[in-house]
PDB file of N, CA, C and O in Angstrom:
ATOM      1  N   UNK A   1     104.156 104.534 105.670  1.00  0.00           N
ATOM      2  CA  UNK A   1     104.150 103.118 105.900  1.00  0.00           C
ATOM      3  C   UNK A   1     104.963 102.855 107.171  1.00  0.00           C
ATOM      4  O   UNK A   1     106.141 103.202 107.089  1.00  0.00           O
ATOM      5  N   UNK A   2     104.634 102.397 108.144  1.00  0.00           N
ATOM      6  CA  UNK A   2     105.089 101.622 109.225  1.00  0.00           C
ATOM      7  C   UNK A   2     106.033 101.005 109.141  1.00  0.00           C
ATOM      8  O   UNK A   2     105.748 100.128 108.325  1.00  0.00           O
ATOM      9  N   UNK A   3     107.093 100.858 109.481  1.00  0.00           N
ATOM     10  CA  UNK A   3     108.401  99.997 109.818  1.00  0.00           C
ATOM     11  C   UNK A   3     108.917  99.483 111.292  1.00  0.00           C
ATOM     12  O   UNK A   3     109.119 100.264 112.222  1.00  0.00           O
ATOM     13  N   UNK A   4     109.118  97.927 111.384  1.00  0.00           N
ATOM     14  CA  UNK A   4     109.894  97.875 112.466  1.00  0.00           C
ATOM     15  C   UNK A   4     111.315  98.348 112.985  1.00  0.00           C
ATOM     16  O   UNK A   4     112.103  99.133 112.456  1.00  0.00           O
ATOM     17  N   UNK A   5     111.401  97.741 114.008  1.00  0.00           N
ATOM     18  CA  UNK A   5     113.134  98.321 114.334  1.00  0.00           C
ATOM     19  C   UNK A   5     114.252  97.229 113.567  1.00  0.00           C
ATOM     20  O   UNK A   5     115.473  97.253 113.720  1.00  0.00           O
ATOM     21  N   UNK A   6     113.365  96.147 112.590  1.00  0.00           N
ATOM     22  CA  UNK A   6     114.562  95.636 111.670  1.00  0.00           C
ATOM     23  C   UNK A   6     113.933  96.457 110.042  1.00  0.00           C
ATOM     24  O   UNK A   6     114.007  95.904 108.945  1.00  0.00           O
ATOM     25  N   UNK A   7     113.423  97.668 110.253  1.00  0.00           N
ATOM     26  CA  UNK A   7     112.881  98.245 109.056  1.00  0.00           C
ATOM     27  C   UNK A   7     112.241  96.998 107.808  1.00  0.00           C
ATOM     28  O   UNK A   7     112.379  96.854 106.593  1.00  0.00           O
ATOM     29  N   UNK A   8     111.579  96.340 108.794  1.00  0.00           N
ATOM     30  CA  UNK A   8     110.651  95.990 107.607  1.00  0.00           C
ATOM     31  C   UNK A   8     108.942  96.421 107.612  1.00  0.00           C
ATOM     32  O   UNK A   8     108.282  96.787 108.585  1.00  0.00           O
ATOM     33  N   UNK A   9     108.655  96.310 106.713  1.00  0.00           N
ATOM     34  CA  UNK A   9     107.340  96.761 106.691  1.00  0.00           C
ATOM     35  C   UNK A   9     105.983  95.343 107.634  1.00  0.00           C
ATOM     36  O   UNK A   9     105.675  94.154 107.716  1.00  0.00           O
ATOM     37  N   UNK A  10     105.720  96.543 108.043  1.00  0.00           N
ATOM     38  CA  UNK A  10     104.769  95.914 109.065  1.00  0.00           C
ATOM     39  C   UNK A  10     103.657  95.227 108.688  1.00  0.00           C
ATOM     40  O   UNK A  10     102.962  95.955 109.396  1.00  0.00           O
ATOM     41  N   UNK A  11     102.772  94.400 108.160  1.00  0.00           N
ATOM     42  CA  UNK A  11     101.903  94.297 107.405  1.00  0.00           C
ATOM     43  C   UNK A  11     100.757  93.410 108.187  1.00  0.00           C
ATOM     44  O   UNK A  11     101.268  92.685 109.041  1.00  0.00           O
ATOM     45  N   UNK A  12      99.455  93.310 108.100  1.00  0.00           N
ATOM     46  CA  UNK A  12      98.259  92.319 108.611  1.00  0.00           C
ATOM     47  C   UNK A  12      98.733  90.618 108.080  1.00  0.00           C
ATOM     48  O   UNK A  12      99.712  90.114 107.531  1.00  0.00           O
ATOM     49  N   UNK A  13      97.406  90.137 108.613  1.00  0.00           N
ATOM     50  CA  UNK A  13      97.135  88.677 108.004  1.00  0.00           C
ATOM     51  C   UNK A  13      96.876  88.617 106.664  1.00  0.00           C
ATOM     52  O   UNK A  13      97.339  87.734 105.941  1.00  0.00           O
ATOM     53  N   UNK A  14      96.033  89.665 106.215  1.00  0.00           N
ATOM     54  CA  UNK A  14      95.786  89.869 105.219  1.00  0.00           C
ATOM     55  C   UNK A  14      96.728  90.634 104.415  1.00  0.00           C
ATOM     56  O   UNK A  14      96.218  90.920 103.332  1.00  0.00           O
ATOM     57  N   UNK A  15      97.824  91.037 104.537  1.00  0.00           N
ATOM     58  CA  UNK A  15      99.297  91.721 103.805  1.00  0.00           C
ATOM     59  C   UNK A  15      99.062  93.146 103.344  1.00  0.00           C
ATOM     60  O   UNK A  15      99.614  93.668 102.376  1.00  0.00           O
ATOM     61  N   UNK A  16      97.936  93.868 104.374  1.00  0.00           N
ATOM     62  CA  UNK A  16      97.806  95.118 104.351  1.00  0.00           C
ATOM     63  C   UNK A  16      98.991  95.865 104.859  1.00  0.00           C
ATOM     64  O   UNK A  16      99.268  95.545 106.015  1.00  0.00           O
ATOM     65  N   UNK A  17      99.699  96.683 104.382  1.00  0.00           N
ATOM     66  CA  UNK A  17     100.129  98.102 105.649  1.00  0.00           C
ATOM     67  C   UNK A  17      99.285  98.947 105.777  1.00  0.00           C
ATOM     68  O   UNK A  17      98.099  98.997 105.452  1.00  0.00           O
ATOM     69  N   UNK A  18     100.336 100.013 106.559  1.00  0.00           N
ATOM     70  CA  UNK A  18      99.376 100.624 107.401  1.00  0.00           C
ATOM     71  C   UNK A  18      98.834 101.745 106.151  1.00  0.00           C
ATOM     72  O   UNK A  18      97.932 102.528 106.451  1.00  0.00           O
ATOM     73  N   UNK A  19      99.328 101.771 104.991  1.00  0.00           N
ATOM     74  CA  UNK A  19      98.366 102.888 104.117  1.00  0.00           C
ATOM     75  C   UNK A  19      97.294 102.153 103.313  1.00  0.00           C
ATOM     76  O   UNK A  19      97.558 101.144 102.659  1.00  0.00           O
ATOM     77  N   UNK A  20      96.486 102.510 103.361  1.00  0.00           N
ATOM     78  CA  UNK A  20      95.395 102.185 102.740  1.00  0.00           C
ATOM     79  C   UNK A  20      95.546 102.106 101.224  1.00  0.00           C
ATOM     80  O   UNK A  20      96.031 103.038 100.582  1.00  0.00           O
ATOM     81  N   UNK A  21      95.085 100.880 100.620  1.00  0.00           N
ATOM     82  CA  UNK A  21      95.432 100.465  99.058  1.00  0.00           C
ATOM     83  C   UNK A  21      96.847  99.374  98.756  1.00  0.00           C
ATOM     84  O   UNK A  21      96.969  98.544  97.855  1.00  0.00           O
ATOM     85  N   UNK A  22      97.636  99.666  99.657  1.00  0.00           N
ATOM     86  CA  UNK A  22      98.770  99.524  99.514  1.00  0.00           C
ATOM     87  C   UNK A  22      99.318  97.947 100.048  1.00  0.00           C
ATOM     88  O   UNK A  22      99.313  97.626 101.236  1.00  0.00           O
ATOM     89  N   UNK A  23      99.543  97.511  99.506  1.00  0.00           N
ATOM     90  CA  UNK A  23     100.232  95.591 100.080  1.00  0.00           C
ATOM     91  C   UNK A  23     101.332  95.528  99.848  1.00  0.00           C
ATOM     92  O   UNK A  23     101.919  96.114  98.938  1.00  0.00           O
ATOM     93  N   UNK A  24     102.144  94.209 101.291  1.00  0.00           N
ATOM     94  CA  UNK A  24     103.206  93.784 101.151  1.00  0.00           C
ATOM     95  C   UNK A  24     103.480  92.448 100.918  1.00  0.00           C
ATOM     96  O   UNK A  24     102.657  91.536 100.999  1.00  0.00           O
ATOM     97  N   UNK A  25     104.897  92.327 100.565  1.00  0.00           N
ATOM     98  CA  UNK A  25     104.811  90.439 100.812  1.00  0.00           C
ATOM     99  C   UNK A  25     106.094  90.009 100.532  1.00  0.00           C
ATOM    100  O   UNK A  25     106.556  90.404  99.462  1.00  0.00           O
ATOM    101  N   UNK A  26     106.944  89.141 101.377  1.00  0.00           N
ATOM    102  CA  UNK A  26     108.036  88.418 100.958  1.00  0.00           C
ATOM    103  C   UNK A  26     108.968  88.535 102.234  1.00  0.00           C
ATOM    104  O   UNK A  26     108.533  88.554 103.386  1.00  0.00           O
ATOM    105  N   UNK A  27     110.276  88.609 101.890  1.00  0.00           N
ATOM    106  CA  UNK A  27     111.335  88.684 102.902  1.00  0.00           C
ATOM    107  C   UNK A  27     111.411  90.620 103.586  1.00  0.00           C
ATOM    108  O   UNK A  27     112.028  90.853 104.625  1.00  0.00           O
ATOM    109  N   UNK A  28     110.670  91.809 102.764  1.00  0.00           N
ATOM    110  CA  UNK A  28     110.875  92.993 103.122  1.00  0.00           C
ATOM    111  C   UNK A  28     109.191  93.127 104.553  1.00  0.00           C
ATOM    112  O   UNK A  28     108.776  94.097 105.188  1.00  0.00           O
ATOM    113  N   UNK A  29     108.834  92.031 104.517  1.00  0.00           N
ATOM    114  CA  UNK A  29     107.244  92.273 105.351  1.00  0.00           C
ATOM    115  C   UNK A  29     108.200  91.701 106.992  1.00  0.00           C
ATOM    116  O   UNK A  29     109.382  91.380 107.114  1.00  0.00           O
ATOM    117  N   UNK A  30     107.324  91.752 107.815  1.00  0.00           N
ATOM    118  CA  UNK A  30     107.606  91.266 109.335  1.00  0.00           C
ATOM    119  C   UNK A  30     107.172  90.190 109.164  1.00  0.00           C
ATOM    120  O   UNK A  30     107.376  89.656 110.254  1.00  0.00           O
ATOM    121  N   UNK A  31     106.560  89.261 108.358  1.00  0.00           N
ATOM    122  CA  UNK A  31     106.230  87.920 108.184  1.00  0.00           C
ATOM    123  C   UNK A  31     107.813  87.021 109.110  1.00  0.00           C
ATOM    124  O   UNK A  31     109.007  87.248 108.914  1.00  0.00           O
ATOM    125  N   UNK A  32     107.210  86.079 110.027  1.00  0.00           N
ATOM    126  CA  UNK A  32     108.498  85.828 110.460  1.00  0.00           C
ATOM    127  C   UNK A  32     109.214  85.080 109.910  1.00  0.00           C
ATOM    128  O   UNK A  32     110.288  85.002 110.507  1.00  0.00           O
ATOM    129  N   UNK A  33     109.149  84.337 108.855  1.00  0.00           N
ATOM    130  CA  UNK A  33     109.636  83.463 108.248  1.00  0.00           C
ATOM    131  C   UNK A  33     110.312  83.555 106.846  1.00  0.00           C
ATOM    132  O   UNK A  33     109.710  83.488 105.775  1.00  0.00           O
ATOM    133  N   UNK A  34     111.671  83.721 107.016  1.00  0.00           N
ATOM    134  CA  UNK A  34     112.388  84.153 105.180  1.00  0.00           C
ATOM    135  C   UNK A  34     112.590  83.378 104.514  1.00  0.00           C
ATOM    136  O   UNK A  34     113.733  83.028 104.221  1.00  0.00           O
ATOM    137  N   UNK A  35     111.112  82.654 103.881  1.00  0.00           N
ATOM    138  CA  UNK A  35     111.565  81.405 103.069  1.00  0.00           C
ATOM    139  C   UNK A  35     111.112  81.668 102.169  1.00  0.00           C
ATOM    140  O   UNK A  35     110.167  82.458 102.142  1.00  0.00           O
ATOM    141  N   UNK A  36     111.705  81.004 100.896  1.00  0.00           N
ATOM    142  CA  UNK A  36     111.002  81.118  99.363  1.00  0.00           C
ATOM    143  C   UNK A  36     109.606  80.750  99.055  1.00  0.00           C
ATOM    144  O   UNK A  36     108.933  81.400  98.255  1.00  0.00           O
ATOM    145  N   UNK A  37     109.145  79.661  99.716  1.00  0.00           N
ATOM    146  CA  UNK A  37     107.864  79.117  99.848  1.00  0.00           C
ATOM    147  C   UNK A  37     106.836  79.964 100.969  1.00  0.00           C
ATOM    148  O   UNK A  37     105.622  79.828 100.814  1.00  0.00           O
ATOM    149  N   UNK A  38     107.189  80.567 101.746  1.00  0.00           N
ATOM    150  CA  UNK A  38     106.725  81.439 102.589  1.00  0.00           C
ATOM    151  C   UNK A  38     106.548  82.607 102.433  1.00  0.00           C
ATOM    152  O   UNK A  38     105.872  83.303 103.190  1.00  0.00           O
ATOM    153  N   UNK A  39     107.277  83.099 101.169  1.00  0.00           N
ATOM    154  CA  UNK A  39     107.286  84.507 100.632  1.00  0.00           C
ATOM    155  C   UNK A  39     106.081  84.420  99.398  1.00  0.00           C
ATOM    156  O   UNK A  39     105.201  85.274  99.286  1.00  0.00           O
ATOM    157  N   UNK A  40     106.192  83.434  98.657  1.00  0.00           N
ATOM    158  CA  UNK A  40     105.307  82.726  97.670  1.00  0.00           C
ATOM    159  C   UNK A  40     103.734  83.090  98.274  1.00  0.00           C
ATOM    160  O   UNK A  40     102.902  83.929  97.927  1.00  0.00           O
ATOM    161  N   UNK A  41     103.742  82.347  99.035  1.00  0.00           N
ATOM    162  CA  UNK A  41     102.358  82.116  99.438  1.00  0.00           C
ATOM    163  C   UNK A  41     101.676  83.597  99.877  1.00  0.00           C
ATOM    164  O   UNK A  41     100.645  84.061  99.389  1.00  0.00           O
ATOM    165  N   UNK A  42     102.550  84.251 100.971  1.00  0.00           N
ATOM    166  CA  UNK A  42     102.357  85.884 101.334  1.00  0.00           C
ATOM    167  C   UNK A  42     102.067  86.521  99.997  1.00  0.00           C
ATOM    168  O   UNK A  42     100.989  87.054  99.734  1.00  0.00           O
ATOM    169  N   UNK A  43     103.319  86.418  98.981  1.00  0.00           N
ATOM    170  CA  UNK A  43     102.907  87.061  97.457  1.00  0.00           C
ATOM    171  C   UNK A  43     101.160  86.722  97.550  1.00  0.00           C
ATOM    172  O   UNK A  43     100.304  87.497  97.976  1.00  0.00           O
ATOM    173  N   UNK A  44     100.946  85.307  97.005  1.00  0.00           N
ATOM    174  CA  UNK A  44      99.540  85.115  96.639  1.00  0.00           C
ATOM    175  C   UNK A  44      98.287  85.761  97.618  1.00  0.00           C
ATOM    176  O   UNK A  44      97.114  86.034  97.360  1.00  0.00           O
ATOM    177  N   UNK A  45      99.115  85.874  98.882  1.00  0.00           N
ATOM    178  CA  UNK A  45      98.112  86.542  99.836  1.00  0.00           C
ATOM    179  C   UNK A  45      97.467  88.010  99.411  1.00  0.00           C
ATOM    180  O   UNK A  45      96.379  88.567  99.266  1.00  0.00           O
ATOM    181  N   UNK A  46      99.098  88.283  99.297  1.00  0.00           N
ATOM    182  CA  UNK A  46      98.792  90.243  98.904  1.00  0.00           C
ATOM    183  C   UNK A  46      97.518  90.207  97.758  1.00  0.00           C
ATOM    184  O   UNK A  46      96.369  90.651  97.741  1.00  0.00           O
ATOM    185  N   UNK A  47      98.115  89.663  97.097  1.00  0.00           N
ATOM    186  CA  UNK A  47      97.361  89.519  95.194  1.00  0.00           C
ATOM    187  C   UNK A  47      95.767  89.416  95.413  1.00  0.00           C
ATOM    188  O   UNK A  47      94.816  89.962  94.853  1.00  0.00           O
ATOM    189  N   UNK A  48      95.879  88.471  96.479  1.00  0.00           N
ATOM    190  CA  UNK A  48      94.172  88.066  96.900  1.00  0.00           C
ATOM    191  C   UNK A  48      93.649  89.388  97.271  1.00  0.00           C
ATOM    192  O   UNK A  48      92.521  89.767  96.959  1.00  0.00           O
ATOM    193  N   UNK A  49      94.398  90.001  97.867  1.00  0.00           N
ATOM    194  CA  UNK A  49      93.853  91.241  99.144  1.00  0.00           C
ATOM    195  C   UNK A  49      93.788  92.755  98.402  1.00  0.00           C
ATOM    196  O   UNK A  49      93.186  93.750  98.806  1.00  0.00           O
ATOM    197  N   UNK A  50      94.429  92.635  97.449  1.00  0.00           N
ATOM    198  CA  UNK A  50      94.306  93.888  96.615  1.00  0.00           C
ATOM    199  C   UNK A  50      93.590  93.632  95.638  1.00  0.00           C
ATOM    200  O   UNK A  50      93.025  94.657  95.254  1.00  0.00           O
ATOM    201  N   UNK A  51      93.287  92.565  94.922  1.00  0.00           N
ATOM    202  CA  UNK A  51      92.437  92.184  94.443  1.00  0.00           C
ATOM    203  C   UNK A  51      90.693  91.986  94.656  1.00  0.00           C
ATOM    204  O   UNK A  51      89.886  91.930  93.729  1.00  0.00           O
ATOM    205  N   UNK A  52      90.489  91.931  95.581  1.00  0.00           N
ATOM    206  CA  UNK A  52      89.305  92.250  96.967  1.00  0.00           C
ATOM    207  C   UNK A  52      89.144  93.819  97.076  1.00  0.00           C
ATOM    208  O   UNK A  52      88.065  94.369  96.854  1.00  0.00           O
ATOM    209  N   UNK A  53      90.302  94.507  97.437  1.00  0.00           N
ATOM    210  CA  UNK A  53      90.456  95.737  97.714  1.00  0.00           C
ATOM    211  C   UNK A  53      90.229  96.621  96.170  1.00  0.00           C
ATOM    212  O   UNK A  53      89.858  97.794  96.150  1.00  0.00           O
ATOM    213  N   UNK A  54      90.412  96.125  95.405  1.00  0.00           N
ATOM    214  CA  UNK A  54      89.950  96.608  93.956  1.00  0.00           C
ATOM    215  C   UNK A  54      88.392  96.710  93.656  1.00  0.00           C
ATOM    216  O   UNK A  54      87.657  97.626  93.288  1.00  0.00           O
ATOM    217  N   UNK A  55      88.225  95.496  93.942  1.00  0.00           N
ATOM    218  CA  UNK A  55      86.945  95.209  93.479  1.00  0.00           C
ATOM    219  C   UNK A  55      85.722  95.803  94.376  1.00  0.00           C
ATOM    220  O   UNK A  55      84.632  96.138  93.913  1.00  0.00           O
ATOM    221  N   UNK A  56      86.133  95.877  95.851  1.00  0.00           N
ATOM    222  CA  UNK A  56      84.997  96.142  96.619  1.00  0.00           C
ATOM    223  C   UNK A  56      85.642  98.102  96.872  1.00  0.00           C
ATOM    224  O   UNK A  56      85.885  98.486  98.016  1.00  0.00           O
ATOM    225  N   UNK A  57      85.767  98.795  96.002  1.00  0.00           N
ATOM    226  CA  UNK A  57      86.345 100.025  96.012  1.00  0.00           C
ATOM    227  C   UNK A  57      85.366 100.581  95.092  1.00  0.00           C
ATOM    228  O   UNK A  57      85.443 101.760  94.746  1.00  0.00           O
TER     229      UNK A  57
END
């Protein structure tokens, strides 16, 4: 998994990293924003995206 130089995990729009299967989301992603409501929503992002990633597997 990919990390920046503030070691967080690097992740898409869609809250992919760089391994395949695998999602991020919250204050540990490069998302730039460390908010509770901003981490929330990223959560629901991941959920969507592995959820997709389940189904079309």
């Amino acid at each position: 998994m990919k990390l920046n130089e503030l070691k967080e995990i690097e992740v898409d729009c869609d809250c992919k990293t760089t391994v395949t299967g695998i999602f991020a989301a919250g204050d540990i992603t490069n998302a730039p924003e460390k908010q509770i409501i901003v981490a929330a929503g990223e959560g629901a992002k991941a959920a969507l995206s592995a959820y997709r990633y389940l189904i079309e597997s």
